[in-house]
Backbone as CSV, one residue per row, in Angstrom:
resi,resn,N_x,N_y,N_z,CA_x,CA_y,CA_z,C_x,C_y,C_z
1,UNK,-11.113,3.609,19.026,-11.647,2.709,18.043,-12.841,3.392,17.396
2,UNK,-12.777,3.522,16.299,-14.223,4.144,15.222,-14.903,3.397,15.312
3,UNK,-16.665,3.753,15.833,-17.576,3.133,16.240,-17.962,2.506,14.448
4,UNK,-18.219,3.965,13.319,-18.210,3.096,12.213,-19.361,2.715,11.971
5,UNK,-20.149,1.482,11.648,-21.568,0.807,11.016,-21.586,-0.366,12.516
6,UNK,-20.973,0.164,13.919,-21.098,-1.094,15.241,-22.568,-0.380,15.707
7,UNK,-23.307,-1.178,16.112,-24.710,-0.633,16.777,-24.255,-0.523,18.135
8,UNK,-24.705,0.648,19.262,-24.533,1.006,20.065,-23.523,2.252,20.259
9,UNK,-23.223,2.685,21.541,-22.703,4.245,21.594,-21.359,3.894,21.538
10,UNK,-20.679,4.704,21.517,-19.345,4.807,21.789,-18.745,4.895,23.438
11,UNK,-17.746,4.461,23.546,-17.285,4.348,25.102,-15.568,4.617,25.048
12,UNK,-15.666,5.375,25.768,-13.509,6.388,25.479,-12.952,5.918,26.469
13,UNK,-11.909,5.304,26.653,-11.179,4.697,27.694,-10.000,5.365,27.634
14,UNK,-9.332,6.465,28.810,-8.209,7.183,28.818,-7.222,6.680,29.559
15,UNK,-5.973,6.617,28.861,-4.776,5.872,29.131,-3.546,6.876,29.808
16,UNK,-2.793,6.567,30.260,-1.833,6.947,29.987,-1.005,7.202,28.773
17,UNK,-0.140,7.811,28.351,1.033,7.573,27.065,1.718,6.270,27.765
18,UNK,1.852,6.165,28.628,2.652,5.002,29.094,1.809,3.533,29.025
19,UNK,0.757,3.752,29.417,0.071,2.898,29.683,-0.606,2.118,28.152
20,UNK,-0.424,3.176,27.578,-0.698,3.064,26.103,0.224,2.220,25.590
21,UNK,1.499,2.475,25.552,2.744,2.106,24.753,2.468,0.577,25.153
22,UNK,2.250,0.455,26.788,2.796,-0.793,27.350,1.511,-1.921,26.703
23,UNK,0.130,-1.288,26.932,-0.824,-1.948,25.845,-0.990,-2.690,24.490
24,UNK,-0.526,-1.303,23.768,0.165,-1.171,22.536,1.105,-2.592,22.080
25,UNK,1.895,-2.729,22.855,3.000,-3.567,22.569,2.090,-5.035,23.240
26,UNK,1.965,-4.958,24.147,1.442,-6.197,24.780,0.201,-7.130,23.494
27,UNK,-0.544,-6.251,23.300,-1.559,-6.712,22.732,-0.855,-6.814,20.811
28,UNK,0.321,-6.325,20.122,0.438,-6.878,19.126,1.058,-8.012,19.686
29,UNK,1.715,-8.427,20.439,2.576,-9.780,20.488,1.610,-10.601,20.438
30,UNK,0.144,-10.642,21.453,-0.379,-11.980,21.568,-0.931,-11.582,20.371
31,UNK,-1.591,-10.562,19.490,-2.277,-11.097,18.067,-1.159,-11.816,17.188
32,UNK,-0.227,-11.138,17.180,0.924,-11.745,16.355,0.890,-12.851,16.339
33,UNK,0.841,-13.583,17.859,1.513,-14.685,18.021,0.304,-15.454,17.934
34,UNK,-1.131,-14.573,17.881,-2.031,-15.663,17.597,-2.565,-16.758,18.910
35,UNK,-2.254,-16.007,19.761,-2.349,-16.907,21.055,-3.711,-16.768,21.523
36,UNK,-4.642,-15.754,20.826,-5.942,-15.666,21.549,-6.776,-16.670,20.855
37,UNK,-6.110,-17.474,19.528,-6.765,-18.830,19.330,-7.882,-19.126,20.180
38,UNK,-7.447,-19.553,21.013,-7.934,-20.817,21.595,-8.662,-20.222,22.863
39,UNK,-8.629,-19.117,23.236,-9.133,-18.381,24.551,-10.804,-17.020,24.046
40,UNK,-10.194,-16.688,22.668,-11.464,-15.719,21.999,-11.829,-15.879,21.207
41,UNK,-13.273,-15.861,20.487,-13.555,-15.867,19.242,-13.385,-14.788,18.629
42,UNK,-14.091,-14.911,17.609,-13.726,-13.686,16.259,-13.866,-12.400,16.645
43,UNK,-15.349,-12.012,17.559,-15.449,-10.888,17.966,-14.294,-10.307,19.053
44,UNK,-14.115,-10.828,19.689,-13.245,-10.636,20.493,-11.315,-10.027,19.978
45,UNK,-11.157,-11.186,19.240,-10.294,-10.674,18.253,-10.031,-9.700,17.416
46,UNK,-11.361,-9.316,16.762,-11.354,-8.226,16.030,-11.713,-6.772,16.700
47,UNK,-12.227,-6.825,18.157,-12.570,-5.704,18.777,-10.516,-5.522,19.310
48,UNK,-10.073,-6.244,19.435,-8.584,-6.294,19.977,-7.526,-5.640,19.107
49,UNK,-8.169,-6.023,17.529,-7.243,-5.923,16.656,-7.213,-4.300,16.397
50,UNK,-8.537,-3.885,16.357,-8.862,-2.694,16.127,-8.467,-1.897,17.644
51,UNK,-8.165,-2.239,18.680,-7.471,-1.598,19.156,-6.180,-0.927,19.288
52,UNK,-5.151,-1.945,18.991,-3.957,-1.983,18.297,-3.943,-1.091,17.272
53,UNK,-4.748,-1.187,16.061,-5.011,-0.023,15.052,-5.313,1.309,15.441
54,UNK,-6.099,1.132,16.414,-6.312,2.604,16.712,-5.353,3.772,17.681
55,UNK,-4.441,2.530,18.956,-2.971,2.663,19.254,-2.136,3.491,18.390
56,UNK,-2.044,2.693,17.395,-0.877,2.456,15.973,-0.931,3.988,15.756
57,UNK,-2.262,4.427,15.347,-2.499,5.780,14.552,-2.078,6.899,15.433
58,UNK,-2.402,6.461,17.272,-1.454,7.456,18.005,-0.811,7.682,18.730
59,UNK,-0.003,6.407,18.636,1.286,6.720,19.028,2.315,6.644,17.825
60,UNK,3.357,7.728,18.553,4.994,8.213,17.725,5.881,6.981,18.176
61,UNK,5.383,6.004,19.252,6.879,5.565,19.663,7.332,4.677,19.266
62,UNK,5.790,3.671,18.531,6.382,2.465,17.881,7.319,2.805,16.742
63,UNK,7.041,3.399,15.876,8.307,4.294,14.660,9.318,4.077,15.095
64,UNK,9.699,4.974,16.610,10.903,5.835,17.032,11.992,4.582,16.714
65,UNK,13.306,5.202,16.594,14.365,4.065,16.626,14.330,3.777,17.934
66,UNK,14.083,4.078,18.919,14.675,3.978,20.827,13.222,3.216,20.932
67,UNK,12.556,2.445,20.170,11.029,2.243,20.620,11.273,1.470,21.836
68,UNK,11.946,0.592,21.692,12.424,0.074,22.681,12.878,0.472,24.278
69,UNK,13.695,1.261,23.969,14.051,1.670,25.250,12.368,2.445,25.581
70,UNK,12.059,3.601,25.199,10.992,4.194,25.356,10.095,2.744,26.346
71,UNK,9.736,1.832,25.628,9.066,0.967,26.109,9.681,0.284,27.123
72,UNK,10.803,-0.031,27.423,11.115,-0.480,28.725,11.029,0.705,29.740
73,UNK,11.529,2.378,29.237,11.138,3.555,30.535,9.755,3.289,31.287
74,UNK,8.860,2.869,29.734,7.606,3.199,30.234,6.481,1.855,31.129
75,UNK,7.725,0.955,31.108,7.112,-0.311,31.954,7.597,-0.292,33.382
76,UNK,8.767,0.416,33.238,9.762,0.628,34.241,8.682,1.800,35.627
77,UNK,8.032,2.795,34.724,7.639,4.120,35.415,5.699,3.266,35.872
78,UNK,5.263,2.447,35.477,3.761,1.649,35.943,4.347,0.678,36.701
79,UNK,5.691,-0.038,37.194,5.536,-0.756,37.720,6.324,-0.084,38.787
80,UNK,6.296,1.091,38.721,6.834,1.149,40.081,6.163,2.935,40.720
81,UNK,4.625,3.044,39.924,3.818,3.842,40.495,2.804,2.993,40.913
82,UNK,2.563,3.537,41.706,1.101,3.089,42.607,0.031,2.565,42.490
83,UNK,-0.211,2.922,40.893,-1.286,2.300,40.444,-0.931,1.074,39.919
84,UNK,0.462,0.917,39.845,1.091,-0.678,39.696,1.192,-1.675,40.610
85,UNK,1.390,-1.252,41.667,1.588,-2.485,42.752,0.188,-2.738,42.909
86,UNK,0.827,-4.001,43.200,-0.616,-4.987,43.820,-1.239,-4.446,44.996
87,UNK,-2.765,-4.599,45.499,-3.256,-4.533,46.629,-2.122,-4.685,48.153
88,UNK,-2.005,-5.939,48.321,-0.752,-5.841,49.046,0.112,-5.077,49.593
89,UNK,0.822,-4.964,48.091,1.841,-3.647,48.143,1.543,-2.539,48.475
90,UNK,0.542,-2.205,47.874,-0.445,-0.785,48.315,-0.585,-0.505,49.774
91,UNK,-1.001,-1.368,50.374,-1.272,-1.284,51.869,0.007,-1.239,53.078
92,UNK,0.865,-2.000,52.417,2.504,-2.127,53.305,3.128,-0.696,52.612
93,UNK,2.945,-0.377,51.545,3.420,1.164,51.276,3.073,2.437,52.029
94,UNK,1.678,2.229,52.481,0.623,3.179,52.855,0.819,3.521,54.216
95,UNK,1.146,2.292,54.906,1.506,1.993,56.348,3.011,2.443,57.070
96,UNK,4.059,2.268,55.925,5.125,2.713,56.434,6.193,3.742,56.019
């Protein structure tokens, strides 16, 4: 996100490509759908929106014709690495 005319520093949050896509997608549906109505105000919204924008600019996959599939590989490959399972899971994995 371009910090731009925002007062304060900048802060870089590194994703995965996967983790990205799955973001990516997650966060246009609820703006789309407008569902943060009632849960965020404006700032909130617009720090969100501009995330999505800044997504948009890099990633190739929303374009791709397979965006889709791409995006189900890549929900498919976080929910079933490690850093996906729950606490829980983590620990009964670890153990046996």
């Amino acid at each position: 996100m371009t910090n731009g005319d925002q007062p304060g520093p900048s802060v870089h949050l590194a994703l995965t490509s996967d983790e990205a896509l799955v973001l990516f997608e997650f966060l246009s549906q609820v703006l789309d759908r407008r569902e943060l109505s009632h849960v965020a105000g404006d700032a909130e919204r617009r720090v969100l929106s501009a995330m999505v924008c800044d997504l948009e600019t890099t990633l190739s996959a929303p374009l791709a014709a397979d965006y889709h599939l791409q995006l189900a590989a890549a929900r498919q490959r976080i929910a079933h690495s490690a850093e996906g399972l729950k606490p829980d899971e983590l620990s009964a994995e670890n153990d046996g």
